[in-house]
C-alpha positions in Angstrom: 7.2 -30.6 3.0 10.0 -28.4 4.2 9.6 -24.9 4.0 10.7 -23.0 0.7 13.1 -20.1 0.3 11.7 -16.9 0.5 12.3 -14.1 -1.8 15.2 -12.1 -1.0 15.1 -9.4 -4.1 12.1 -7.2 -5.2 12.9 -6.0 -8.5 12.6 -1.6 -8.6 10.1 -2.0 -10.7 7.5 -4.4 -9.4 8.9 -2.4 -5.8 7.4 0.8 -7.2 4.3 -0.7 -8.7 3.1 -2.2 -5.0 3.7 1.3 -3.4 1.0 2.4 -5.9 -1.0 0.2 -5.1 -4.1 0.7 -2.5 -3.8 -1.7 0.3 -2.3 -2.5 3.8 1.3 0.3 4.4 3.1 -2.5 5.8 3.2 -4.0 2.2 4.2 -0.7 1.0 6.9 -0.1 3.3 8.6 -4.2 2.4 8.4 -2.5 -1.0 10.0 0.8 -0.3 12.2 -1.2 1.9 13.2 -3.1 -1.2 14.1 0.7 -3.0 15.6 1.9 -0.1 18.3 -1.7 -0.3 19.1 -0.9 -3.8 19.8 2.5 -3.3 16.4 4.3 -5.4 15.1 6.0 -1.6 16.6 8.1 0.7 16.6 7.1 4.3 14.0 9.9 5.4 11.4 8.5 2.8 12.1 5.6 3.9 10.9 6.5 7.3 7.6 8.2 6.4 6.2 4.6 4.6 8.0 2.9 8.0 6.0 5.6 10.2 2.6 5.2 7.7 2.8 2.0 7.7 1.8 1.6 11.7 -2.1 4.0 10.6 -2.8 2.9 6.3 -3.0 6.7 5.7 -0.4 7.7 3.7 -1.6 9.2 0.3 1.0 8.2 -2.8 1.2 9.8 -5.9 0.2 7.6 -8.9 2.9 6.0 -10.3 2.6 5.2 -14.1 1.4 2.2 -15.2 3.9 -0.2 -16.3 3.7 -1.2 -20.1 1.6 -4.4 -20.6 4.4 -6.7 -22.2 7.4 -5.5 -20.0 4.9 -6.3 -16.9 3.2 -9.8 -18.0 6.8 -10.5 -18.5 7.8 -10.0 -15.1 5.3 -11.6 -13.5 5.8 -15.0 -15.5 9.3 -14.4 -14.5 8.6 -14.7 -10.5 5.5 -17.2 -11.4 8.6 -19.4 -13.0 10.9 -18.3 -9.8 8.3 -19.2 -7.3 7.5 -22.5 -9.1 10.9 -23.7 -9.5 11.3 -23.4 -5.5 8.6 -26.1 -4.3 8.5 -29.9 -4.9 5.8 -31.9 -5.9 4.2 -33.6 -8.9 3.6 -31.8 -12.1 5.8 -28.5 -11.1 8.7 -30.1 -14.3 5.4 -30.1 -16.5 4.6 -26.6 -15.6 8.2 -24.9 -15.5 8.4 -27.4 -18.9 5.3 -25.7 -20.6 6.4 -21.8 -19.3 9.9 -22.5 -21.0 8.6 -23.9 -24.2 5.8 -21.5 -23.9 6.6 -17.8 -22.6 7.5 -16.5 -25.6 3.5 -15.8 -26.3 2.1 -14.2 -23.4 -1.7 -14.1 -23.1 -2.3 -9.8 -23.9 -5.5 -9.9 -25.2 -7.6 -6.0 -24.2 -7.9 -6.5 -20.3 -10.9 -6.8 -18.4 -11.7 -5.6 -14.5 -13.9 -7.9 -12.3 -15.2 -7.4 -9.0 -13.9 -9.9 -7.7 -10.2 -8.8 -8.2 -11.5 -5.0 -6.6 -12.9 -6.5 -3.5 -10.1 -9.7 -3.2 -7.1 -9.2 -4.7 -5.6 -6.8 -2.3 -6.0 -8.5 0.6 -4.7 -11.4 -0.9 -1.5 -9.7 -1.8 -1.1 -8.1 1.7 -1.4 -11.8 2.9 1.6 -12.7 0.5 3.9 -9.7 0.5 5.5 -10.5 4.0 6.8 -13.7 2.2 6.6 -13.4 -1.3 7.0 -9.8 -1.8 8.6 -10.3 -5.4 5.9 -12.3 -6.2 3.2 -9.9 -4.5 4.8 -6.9 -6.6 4.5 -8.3 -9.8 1.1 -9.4 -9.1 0.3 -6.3 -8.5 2.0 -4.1 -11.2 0.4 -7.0 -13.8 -3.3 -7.1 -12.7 -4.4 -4.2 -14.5 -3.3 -5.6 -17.7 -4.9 -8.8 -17.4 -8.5 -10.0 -18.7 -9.9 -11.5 -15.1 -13.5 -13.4 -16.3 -15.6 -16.2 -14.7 -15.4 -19.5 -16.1 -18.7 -20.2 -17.4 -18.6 -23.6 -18.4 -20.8 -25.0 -15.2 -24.4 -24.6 -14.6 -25.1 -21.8 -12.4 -27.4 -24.0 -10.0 -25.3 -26.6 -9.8 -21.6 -24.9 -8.8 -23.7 -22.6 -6.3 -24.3 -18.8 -7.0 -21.4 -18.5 -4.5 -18.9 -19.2 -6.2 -20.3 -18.4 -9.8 -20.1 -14.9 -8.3 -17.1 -15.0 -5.9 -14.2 -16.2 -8.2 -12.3 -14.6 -11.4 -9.2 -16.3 -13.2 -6.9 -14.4 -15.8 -4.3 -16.3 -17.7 -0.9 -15.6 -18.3 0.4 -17.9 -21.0 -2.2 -20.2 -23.4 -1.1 -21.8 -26.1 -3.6 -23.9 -27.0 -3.8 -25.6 -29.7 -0.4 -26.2 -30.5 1.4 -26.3 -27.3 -2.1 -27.2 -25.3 -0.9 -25.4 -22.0 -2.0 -22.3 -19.4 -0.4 -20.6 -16.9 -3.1 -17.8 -14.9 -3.8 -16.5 -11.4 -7.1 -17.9 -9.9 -8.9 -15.8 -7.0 -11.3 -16.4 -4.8 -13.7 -14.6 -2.2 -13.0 -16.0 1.5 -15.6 -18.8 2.6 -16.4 -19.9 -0.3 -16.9 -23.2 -1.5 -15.2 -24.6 -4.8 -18.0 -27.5 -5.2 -16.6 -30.7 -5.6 -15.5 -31.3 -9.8 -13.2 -33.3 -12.6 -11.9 -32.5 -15.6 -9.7 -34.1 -18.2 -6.5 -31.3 -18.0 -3.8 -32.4 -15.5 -3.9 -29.6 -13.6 -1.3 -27.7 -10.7 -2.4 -25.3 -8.0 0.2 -23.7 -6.4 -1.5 -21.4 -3.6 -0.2 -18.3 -2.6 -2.3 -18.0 0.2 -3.7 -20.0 3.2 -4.9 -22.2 4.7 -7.5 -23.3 3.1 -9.7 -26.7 2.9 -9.2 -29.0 0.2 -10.7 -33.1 -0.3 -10.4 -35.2 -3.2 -13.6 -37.1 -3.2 -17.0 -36.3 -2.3 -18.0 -36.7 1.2 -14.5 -37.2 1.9 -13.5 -34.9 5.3 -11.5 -31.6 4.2 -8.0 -31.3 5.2 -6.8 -28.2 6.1 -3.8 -27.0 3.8 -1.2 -23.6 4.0 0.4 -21.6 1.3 2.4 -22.3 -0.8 1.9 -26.6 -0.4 0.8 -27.8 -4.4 -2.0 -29.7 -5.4 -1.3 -31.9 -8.6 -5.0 -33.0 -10.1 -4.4 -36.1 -12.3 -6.7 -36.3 -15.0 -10.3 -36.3 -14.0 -9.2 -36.5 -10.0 -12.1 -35.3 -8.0 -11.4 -32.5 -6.0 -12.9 -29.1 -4.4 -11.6 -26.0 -2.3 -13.2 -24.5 0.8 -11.8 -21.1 1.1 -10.4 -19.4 4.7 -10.6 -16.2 5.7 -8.3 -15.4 3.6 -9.1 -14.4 0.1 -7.6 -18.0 -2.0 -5.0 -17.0 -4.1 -3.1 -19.3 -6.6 -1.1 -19.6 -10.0 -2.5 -23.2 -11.8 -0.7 -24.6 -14.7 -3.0 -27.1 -17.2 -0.5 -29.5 -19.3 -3.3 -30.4 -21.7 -6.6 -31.1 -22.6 -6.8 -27.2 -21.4 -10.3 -26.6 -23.9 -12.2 -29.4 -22.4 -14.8 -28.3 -19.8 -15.0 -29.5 -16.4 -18.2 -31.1 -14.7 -19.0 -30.5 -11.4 -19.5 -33.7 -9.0 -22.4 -33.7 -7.2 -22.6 -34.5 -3.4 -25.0 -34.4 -0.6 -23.0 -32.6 2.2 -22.3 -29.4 0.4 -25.4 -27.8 2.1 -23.5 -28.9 5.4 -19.9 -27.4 4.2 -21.2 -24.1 2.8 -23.7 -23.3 5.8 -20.5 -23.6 8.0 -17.1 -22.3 7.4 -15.7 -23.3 10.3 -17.0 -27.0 9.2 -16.1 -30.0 11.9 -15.5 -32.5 8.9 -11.9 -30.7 9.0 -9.1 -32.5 9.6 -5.4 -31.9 10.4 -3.1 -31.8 7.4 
């Protein structure tokens, strides 16, 4: 696939959000970077985030939250963007279902998760050199969001890793009339998505990378960066071994978005999870 355009234009707002936010000062200083290009900071703050940026010590003041709506709204906005720059099956079903779609975001009272405190930082810092648009509204939107573990597997059989290691939050549902989801999905690095099916058509487009991904079980995993998509046909086998890198990725379900998946079980997981650096890995 040949690369993708990256973002040239942080909005102010999703630029001040990501200097609030706790995490590696080189994102902070693409972000005040971003202020400093459309004229919102002066050339000497400009050099103190360029200056902090070389030690993660500089302390910022709180910004204010951003309101819920406006904020949910910009980050389907640069989900939408993002999408609409990659190729690949089921992107026009996605892009189709946020268009028909965004009118409803998904606001219900939002919910914190462990996973997101220990996870989604580093995963931003891993996107913000290239996405920084992206990364902003992220991170301006997380707070707002209801991050929860799926709990439609069997604990014993998905693996207390993941069980524990993983949160989603959606963006957009509008099930039952529309039957379609837009959400991030994060994972903890080295973790293994067990192998599953389920009837939605389903797009991941990861933000972060590489990671290991197979579409059968026993079937060697193939090594994959950001920012390539995985289209799932209908009940298409597949499962995710996470990097070192914290996964990262917006999905998209088409349909069928209430029916639960079933995981697919294999004999070599014992082998994959006991090994991140797993030799079944082959070149993309």
């Amino acid at each position: 696939m040949m690369d993708t355009p990256r973002d040239t234009v942080m909005p102010p707002d999703a630029a001040r959000a990501l200097l609030a936010m706790p995490g590696p000062g080189r994102v902070r200083y693409g972000a005040a970077m971003a202020l400093w290009q459309a004229g919102q900071m002066n050339a000497d703050e400009l050099e103190r985030f360029r200056v902090a940026a070389a030690h993660d010590r500089l302390i910022l003041a709180q910004a204010p939250p951003p309101d819920a709506a406006a904020a949910l709204s910009v980050v389907i906005d640069a989900a939408d963007h993002y999408l609409a720059a990659l190729a690949g099956p089921g992107l026009a079903e996605v892009r189709a279902g946020i268009a028909t779609s965004r009118a409803r975001p998904y606001l219900p009272p939002p919910q914190t998760h462990p996973v997101v405190a220990a996870h989604l930082a580093p995963a931003l810092a891993a996107l913000a050199p290239e996405r920084p648009a992206l990364a902003a509204a992220i991170a301006a939107a997380a707070a707002h969001l209801r991050w929860q573990s799926y709990d439609g597997y069997l604990r014993d059989v998905i693996g207390a890793g993941f069980a524990d290691g993983h949160a989603f939050a959606p963006l957009i549902v509008a099930a039952p009339d529309h039957d379609f989801e837009l959400g991030l999905f994060l994972i903890a690095p080295h973790l293994f998505y067990r192998d599953h099916h389920h009837p939605a058509p389903e797009l991941y487009a990861p933000l972060t990378g590489p990671h290991g991904w197979r579409f059968g079980p026993g079937r060697p995993l193939v090594m994959r960066a950001a920012h390539r998509p995985v289209w799932n046909d209908p009940h298409r086998p597949h499962a995710t071994l996470v990097g070192s890198v914290p996964f990262l990725c917006l999905y998209g379900w088409t349909r069928d978005i209430d029916h639960a998946a079933q995981v697919i079980v294999s004999d070599d997981w014992p082998q994959i999870e006991s090994a991140p650096g797993n030799p079944a890995r082959q070149p993309p």
